[in-house]
Backbone of each chain as ProteinMPNN parsed JSONL, in Angstrom:
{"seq_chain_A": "XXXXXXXXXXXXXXXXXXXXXXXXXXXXXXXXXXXXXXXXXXXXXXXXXXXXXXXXXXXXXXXXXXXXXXXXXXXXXXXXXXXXXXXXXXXXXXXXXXXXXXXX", "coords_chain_A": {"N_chain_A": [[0.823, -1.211, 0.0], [1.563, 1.423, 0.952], [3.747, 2.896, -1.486], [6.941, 1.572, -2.79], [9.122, 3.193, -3.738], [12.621, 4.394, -5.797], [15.483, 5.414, -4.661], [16.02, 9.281, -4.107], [16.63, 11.514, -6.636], [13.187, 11.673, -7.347], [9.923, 12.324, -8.825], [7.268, 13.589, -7.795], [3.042, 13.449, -7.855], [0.59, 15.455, -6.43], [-2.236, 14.773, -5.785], [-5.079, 16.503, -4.798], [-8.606, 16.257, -3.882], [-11.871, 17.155, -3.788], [-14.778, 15.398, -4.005], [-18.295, 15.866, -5.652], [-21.573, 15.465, -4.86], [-22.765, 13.455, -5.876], [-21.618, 10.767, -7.513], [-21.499, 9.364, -9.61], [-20.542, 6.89, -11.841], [-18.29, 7.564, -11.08], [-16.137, 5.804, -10.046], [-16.012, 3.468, -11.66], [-14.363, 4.316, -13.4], [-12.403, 5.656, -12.119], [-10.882, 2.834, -11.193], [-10.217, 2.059, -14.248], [-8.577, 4.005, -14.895], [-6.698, 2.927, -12.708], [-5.721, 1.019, -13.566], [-4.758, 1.757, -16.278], [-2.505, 3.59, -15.533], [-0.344, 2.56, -14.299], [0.882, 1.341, -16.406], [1.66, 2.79, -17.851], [5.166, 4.828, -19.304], [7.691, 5.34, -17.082], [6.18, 5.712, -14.653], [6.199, 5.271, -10.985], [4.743, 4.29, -9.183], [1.819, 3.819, -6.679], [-0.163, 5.892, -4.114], [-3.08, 6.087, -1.915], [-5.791, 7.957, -0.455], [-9.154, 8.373, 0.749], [-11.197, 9.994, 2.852], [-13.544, 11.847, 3.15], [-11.616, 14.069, 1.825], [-10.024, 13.812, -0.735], [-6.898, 12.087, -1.037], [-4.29, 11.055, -4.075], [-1.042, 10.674, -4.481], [0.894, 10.11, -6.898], [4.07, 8.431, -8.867], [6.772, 9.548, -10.464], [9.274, 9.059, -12.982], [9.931, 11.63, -14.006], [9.462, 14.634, -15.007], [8.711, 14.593, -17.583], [7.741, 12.301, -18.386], [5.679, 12.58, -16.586], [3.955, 15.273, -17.739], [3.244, 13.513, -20.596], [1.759, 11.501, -19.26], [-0.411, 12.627, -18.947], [-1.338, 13.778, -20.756], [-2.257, 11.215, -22.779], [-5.123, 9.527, -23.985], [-7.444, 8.64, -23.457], [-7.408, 9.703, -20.242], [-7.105, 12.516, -20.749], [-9.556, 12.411, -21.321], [-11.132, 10.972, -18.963], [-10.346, 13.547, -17.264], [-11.679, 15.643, -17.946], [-14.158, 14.658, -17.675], [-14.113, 14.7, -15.327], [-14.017, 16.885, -14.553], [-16.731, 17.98, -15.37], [-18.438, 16.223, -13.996], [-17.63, 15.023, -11.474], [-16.088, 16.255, -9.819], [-16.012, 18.61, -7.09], [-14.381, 19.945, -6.594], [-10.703, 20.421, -6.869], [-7.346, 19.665, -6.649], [-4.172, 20.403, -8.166], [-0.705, 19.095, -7.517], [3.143, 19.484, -8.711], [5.738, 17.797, -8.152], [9.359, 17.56, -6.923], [10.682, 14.969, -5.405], [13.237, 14.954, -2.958], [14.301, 13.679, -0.837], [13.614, 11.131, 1.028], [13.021, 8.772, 3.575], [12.076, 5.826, 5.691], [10.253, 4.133, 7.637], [9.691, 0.651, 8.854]], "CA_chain_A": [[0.0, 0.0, 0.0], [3.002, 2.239, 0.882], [4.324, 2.698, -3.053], [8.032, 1.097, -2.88], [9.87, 4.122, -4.894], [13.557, 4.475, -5.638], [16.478, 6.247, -4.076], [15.285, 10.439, -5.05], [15.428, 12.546, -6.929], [12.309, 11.611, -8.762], [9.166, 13.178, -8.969], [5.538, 12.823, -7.001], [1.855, 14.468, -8.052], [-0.238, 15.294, -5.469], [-3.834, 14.998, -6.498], [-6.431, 16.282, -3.92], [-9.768, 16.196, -4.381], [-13.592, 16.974, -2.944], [-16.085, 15.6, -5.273], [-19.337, 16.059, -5.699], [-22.509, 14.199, -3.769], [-23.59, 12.5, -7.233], [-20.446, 10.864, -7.946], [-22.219, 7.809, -10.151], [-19.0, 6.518, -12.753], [-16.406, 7.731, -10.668], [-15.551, 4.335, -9.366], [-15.743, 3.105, -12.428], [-13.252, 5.47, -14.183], [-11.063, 5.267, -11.43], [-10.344, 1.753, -11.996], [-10.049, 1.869, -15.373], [-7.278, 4.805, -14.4], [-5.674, 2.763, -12.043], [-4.748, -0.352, -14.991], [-3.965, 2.189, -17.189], [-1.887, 4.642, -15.212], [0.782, 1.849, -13.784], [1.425, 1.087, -17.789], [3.027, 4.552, -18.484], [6.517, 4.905, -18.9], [7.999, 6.259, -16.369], [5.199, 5.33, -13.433], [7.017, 4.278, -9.955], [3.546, 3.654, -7.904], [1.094, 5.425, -6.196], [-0.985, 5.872, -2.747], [-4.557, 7.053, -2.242], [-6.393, 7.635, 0.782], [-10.17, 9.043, 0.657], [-12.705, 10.122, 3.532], [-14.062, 12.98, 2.581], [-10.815, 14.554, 1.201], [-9.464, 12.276, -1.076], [-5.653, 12.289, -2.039], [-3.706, 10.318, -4.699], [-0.289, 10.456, -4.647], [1.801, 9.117, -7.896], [5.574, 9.093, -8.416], [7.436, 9.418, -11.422], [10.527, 9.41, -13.373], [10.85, 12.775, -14.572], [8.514, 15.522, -15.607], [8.29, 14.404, -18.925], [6.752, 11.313, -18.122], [3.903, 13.505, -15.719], [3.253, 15.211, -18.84], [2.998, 12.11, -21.025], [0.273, 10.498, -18.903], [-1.833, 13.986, -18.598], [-1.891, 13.837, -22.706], [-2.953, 9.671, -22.61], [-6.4, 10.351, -24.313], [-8.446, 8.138, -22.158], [-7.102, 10.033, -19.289], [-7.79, 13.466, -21.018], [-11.366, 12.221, -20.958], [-11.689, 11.227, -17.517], [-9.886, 14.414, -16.583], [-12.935, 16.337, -18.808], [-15.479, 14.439, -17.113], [-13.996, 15.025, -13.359], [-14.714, 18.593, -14.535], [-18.295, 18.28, -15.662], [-19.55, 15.476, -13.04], [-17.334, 14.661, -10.081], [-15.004, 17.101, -8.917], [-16.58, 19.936, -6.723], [-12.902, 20.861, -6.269], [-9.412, 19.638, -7.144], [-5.605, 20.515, -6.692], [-2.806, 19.426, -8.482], [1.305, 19.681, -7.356], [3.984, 18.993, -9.287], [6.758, 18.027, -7.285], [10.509, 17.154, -6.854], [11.423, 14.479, -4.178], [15.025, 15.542, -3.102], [14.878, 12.913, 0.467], [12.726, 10.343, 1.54], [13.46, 7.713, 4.452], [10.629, 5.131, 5.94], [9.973, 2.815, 9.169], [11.053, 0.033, 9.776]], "C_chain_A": [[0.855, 1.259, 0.0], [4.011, 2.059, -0.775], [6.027, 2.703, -2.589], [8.869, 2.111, -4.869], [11.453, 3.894, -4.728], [14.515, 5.387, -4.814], [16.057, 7.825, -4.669], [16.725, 10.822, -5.949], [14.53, 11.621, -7.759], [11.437, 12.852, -8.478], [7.742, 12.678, -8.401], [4.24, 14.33, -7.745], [1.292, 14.409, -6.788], [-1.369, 15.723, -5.614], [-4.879, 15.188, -5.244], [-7.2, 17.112, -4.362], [-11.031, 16.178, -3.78], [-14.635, 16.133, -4.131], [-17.217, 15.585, -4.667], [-20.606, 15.055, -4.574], [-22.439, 13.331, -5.283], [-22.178, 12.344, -7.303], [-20.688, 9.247, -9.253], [-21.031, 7.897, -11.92], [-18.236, 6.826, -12.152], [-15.804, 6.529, -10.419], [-15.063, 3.329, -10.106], [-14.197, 3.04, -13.23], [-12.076, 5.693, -13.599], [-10.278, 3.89, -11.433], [-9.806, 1.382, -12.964], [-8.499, 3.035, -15.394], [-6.221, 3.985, -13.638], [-4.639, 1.855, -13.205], [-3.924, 0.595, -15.863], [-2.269, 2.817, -16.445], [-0.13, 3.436, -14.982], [1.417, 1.389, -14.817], [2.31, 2.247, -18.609], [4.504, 4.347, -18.145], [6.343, 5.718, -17.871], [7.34, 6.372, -15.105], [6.224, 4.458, -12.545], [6.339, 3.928, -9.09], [2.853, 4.98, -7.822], [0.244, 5.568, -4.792], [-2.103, 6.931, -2.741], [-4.868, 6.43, -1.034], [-7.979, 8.341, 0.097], [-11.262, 8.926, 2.039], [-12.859, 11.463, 3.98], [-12.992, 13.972, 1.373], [-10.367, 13.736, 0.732], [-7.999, 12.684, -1.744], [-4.654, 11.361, -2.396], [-2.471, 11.246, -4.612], [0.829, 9.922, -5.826], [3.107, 9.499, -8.037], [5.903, 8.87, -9.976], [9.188, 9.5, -11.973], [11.072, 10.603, -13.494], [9.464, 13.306, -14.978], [8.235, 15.358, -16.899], [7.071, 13.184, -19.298], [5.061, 11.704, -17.667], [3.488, 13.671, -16.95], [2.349, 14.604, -19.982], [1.947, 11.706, -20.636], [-0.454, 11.743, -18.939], [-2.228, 14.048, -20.326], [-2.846, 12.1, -23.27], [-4.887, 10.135, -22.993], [-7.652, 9.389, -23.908], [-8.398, 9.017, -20.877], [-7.623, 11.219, -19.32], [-9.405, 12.987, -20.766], [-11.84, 12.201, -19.823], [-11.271, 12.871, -16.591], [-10.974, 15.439, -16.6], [-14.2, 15.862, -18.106], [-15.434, 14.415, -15.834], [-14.759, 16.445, -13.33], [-16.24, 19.204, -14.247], [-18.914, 17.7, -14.681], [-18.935, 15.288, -12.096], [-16.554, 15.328, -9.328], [-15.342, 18.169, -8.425], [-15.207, 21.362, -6.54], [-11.657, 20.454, -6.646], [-7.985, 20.788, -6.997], [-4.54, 19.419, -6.932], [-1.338, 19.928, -8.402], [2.125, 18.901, -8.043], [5.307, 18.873, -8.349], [8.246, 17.115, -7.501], [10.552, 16.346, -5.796], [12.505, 14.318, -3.948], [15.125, 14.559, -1.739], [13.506, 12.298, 0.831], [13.696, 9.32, 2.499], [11.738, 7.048, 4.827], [10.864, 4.582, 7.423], [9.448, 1.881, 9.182], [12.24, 0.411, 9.047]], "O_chain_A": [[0.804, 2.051, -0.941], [4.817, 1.154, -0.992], [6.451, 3.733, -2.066], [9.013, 1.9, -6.073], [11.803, 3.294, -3.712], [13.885, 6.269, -4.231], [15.696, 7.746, -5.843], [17.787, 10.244, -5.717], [14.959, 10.923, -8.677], [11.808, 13.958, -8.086], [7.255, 11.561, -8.573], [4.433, 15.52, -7.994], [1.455, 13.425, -6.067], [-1.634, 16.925, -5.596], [-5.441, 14.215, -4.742], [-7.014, 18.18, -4.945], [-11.34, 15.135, -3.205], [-15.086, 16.742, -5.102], [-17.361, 15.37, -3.464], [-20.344, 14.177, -3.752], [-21.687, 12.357, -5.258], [-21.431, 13.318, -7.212], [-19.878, 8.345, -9.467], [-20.929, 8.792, -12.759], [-17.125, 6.436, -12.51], [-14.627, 6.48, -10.776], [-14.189, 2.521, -9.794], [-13.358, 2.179, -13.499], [-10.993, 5.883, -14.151], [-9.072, 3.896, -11.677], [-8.959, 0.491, -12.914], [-7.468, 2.671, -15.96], [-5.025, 4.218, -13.81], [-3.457, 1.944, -13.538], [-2.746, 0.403, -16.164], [-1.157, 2.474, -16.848], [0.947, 3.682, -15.526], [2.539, 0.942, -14.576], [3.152, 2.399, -19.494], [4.979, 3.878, -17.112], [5.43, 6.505, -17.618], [7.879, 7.158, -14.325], [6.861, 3.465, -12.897], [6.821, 3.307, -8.143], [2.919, 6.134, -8.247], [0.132, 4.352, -4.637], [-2.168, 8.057, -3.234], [-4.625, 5.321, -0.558], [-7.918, 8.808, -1.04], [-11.997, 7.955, 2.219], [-12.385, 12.022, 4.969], [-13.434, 14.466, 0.335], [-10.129, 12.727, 1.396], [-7.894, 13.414, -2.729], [-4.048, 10.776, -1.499], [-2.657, 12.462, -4.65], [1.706, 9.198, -5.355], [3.516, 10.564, -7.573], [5.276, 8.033, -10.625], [10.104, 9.977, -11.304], [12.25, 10.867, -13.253], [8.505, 12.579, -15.235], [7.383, 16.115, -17.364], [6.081, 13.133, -20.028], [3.936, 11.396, -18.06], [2.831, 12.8, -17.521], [1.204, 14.938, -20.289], [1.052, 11.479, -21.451], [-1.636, 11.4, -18.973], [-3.303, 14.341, -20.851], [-3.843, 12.031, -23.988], [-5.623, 10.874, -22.338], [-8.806, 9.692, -24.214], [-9.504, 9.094, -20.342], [-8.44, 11.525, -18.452], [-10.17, 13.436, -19.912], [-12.701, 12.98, -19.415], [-11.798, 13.219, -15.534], [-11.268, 16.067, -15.582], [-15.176, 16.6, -17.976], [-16.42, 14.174, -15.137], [-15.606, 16.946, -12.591], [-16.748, 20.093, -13.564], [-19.905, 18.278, -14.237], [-19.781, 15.337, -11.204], [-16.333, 14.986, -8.167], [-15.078, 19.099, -9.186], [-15.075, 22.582, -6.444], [-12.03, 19.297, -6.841], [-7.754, 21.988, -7.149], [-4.175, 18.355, -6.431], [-0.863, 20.881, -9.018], [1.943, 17.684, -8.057], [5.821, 19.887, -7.875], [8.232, 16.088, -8.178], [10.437, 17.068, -4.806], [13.078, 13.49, -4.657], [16.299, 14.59, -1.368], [12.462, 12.947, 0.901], [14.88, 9.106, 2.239], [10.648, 7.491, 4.464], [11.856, 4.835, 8.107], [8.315, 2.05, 9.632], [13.352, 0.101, 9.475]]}, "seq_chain_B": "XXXXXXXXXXXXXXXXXXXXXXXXXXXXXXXXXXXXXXXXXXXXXXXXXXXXXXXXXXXXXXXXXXXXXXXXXXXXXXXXXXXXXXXXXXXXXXXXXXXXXXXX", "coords_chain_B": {"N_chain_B": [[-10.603, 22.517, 3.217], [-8.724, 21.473, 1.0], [-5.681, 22.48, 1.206], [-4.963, 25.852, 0.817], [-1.941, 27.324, -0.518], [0.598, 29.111, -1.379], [1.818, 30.464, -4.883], [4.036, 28.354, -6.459], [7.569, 28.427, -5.859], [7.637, 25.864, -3.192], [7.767, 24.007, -0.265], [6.894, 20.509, 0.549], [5.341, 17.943, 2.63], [5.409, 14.3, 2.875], [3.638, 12.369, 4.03], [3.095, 9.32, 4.332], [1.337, 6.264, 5.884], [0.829, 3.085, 8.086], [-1.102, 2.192, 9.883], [-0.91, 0.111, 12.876], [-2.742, -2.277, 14.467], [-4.052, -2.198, 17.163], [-4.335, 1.19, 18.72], [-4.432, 2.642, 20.485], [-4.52, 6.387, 22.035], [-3.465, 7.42, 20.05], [-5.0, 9.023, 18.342], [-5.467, 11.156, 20.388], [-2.701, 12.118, 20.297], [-2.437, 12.992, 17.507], [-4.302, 15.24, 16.931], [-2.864, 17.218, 18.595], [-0.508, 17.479, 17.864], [-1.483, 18.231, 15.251], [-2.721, 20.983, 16.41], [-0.299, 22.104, 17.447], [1.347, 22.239, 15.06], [0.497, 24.157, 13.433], [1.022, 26.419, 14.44], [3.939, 26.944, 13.69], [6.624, 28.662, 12.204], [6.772, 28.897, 8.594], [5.09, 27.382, 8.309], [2.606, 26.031, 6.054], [-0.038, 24.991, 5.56], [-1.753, 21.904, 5.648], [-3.055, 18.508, 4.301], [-5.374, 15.762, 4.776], [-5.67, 12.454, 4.638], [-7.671, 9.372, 5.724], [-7.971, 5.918, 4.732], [-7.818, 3.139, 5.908], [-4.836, 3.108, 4.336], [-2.899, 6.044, 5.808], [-2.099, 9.042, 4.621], [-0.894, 11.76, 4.7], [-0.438, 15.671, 3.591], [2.171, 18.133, 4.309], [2.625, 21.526, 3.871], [5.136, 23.474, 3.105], [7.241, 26.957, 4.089], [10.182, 26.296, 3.482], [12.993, 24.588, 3.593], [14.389, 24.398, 5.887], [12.329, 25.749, 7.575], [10.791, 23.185, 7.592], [13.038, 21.236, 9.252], [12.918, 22.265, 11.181], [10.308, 21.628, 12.264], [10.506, 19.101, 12.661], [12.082, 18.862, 14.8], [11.51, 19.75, 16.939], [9.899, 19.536, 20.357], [7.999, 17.854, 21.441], [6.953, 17.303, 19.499], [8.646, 15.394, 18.331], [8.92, 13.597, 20.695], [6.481, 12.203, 20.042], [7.159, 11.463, 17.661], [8.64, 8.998, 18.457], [6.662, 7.631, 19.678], [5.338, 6.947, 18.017], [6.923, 5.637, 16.339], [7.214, 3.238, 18.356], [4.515, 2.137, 19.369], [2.242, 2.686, 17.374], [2.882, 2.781, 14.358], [2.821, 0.561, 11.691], [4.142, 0.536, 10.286], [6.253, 3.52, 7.807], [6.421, 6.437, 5.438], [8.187, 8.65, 5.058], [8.848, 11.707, 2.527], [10.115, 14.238, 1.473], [9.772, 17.125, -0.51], [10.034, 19.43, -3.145], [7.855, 21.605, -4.396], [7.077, 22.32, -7.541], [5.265, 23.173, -9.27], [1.687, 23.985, -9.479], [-1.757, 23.768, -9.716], [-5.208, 24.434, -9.595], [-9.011, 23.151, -10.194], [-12.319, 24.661, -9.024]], "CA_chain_B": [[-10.39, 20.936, 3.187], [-7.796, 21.66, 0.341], [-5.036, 23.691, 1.854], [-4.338, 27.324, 0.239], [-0.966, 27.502, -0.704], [0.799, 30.239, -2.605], [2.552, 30.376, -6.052], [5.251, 27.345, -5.839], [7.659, 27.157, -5.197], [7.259, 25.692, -2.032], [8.12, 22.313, -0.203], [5.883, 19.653, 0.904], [6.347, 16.662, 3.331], [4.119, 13.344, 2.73], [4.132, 11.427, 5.216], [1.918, 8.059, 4.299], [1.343, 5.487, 6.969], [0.099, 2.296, 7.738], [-1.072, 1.899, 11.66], [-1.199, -1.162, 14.182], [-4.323, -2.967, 15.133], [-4.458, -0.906, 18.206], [-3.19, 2.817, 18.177], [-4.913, 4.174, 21.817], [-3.321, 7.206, 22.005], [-2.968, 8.078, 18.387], [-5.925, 10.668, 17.796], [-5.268, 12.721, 21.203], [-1.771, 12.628, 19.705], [-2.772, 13.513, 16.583], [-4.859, 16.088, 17.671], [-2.366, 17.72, 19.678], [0.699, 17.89, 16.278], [-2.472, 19.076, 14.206], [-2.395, 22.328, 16.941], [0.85, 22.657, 17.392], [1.886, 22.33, 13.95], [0.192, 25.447, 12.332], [1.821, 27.548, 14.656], [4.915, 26.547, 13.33], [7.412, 29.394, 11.321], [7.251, 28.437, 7.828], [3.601, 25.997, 8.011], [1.843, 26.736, 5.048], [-1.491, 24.188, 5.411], [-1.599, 20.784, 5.191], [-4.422, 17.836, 3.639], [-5.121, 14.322, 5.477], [-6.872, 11.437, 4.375], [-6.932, 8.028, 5.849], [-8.848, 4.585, 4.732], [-6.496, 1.676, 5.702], [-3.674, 3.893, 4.602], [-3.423, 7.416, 5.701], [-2.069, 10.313, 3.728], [-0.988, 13.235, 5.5], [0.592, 16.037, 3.312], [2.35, 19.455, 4.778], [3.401, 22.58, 3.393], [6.093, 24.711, 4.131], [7.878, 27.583, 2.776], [11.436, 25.815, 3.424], [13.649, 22.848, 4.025], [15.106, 24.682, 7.284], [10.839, 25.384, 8.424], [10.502, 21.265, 7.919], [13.788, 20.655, 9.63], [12.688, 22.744, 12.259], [9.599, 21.029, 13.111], [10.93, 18.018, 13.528], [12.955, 18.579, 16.38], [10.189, 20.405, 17.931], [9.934, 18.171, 21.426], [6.783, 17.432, 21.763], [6.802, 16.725, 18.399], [9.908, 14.447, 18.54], [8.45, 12.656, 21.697], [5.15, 12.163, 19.087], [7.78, 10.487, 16.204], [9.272, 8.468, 19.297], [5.559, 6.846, 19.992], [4.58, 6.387, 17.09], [7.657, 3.859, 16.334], [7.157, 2.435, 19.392], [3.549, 1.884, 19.64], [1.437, 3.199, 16.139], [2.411, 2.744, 13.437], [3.422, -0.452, 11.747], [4.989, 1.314, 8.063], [5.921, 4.709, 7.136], [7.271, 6.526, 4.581], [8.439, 10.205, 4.544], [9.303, 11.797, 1.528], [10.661, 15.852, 1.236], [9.922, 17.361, -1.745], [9.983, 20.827, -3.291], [6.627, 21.75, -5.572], [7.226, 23.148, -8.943], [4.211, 23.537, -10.438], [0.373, 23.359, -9.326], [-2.918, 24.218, -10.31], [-6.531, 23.773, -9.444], [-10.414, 23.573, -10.262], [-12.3, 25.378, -10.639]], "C_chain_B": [[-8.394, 20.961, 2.523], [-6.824, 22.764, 0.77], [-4.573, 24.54, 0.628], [-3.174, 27.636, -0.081], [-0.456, 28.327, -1.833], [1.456, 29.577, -3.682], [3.91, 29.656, -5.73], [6.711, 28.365, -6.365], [7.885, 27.253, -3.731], [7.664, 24.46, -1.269], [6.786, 21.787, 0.488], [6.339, 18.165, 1.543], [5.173, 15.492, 3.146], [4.75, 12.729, 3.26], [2.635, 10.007, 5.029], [2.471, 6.815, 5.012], [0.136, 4.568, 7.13], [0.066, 2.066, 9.01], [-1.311, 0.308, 12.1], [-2.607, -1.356, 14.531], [-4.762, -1.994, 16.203], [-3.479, 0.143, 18.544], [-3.742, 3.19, 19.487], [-3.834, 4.798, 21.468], [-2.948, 8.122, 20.999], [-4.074, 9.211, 18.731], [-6.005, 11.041, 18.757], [-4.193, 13.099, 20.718], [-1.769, 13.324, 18.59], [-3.549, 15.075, 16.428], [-4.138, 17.221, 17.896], [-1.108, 18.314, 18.632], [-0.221, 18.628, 15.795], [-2.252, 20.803, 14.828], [-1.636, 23.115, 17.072], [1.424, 23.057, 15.769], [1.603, 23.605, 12.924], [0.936, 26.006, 12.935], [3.23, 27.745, 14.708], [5.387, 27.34, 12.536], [7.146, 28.668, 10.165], [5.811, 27.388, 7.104], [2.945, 27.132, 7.32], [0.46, 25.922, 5.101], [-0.953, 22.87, 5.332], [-3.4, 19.631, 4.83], [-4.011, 16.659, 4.452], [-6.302, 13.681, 5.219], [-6.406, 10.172, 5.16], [-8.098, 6.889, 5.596], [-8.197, 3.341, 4.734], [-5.176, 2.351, 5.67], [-3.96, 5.083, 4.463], [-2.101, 8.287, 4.881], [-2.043, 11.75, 4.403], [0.022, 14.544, 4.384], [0.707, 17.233, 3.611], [2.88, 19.859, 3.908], [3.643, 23.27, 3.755], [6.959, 25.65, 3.183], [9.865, 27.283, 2.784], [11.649, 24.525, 4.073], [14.245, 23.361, 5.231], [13.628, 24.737, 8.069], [10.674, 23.55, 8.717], [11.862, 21.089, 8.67], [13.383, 20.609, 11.466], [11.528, 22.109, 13.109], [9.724, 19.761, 13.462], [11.575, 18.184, 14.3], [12.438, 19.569, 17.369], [10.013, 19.196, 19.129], [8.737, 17.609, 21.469], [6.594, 16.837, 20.281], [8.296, 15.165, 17.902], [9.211, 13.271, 19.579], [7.169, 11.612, 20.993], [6.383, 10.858, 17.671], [8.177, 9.203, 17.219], [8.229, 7.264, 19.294], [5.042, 5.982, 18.933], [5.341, 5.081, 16.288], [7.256, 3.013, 16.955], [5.948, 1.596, 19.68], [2.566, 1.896, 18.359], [1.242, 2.655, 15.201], [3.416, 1.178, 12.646], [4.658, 0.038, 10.386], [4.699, 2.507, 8.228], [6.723, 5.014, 6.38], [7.027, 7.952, 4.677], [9.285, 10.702, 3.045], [9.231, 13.647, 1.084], [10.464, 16.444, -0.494], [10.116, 18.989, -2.295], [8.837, 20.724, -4.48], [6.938, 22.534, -6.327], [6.566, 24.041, -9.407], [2.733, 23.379, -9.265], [-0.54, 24.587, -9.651], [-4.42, 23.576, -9.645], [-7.821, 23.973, -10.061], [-10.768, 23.806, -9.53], [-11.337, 26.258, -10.522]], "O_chain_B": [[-7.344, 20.68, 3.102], [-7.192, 23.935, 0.678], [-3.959, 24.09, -0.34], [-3.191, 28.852, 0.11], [-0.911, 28.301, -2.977], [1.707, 28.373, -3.63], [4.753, 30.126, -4.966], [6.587, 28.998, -7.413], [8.207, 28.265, -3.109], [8.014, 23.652, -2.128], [5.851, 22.486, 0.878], [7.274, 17.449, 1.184], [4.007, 15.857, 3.292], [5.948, 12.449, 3.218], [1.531, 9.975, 5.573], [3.611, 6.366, 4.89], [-1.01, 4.764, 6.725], [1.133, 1.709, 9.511], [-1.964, -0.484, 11.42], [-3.416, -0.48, 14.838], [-5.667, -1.166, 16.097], [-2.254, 0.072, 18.635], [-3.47, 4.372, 19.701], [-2.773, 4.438, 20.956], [-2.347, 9.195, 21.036], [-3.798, 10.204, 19.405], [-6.992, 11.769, 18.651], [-4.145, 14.309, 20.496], [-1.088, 14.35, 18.585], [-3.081, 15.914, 15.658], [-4.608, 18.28, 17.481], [-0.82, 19.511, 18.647], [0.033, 19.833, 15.811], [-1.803, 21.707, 14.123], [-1.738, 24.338, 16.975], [1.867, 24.172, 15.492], [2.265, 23.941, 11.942], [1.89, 26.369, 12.247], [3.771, 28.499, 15.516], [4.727, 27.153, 11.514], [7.227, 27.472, 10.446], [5.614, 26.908, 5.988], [2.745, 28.323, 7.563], [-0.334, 26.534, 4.387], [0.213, 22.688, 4.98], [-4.542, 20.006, 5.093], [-2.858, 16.413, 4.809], [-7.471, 14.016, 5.408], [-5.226, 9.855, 5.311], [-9.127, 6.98, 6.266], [-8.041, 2.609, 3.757], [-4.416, 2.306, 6.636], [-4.751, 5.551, 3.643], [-1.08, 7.622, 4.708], [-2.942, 12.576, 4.558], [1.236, 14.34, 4.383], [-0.309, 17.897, 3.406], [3.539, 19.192, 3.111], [3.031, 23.96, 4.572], [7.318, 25.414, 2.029], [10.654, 27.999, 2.168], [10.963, 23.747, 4.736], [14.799, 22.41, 5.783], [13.49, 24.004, 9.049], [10.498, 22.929, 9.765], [11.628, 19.89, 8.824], [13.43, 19.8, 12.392], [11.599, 22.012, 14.335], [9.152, 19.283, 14.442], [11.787, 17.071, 14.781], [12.969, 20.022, 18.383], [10.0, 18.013, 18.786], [8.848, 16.388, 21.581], [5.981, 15.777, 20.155], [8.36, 14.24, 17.092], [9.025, 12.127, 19.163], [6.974, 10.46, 21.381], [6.142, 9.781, 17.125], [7.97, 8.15, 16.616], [8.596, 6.122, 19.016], [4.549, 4.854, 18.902], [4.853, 4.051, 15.822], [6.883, 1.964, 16.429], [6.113, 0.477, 20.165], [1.951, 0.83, 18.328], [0.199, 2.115, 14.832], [4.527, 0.856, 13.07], [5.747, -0.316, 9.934], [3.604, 2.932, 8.597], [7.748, 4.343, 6.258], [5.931, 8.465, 4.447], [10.233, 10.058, 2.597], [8.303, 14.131, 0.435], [11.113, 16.031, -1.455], [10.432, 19.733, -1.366], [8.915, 19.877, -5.371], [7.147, 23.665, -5.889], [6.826, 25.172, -9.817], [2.849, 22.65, -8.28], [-0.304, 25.787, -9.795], [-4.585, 22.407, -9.296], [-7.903, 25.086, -10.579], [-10.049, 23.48, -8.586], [-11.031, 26.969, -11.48]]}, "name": "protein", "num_of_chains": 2, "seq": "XXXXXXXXXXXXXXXXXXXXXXXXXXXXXXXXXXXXXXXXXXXXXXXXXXXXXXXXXXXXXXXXXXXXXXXXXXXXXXXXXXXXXXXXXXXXXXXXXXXXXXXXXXXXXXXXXXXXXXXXXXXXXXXXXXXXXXXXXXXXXXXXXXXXXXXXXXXXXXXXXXXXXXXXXXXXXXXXXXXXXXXXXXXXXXXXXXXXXXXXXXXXXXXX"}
């Protein structure tokens, strides 16, 4: 559950998210996101929590890769239809990871 | 819900964790970092989800503000417990944010 990334630098998104009451396909669409998303170059995992605030996590190789999957034209779609039907809110970070450690 | 954070760049600490069967203890502790922690030099907001695995992520406007709150005591005594007693997996991971954006 904890995504097993490499030594840094890479790169993490940080996707949080309110959606909507009506959220009828999201569950769907997220699934169908998760198969795809772990098939991208350049994908090193990812972690998602949700109750009430929901935030995904994904890690990557390199900013080129991020890009890459945000153009994926299944993905454009669901991104288009978070807009119109499930997302009352969203925030997305682009980020550098320059140090990570864990426990145990 | 979604914390406010200005024009990056900025750093961010994710801290995702996987707790012990039994945590007494945890959410007065929790609780108690959540209070302390805004009034922290440098704390810019932070987001927390948890379902099985939780998802905590801070923002700060430096890598000397995050250094600093860790060796905050009470907050140190709090990392101490949570080896000891909490949590069974964690993973910290320092980053600096590039880029972000939100809806609407």
């Amino acid at each position: 559950m904890i995504a097993q990334t490499p030594t840094p630098p890479y790169y993490a998104v940080i996707f949080t998210s309110v959606k909507r009451p009506d959220d009828s396909g999201y569950s769907e669409m997220a699934k169908l996101m998760e198969e795809l998303v772990v098939k991208q170059p350049g994908y090193l995992g990812h972690e998602s929590a949700r109750d009430g605030l929901g935030i995904t996590v994904s890690y990557w190789d390199s900013l080129e890769s991020i890009a890459a999957w945000k153009e994926v034209s299944l993905h454009k779609m669901a991104q288009k239809t978070g807009k119109e039907r499930w997302y009352a809110h969203y925030s997305v970070r682009i980020c550098r990871v320059e140090k990570a450690y864990e426990f145990p």
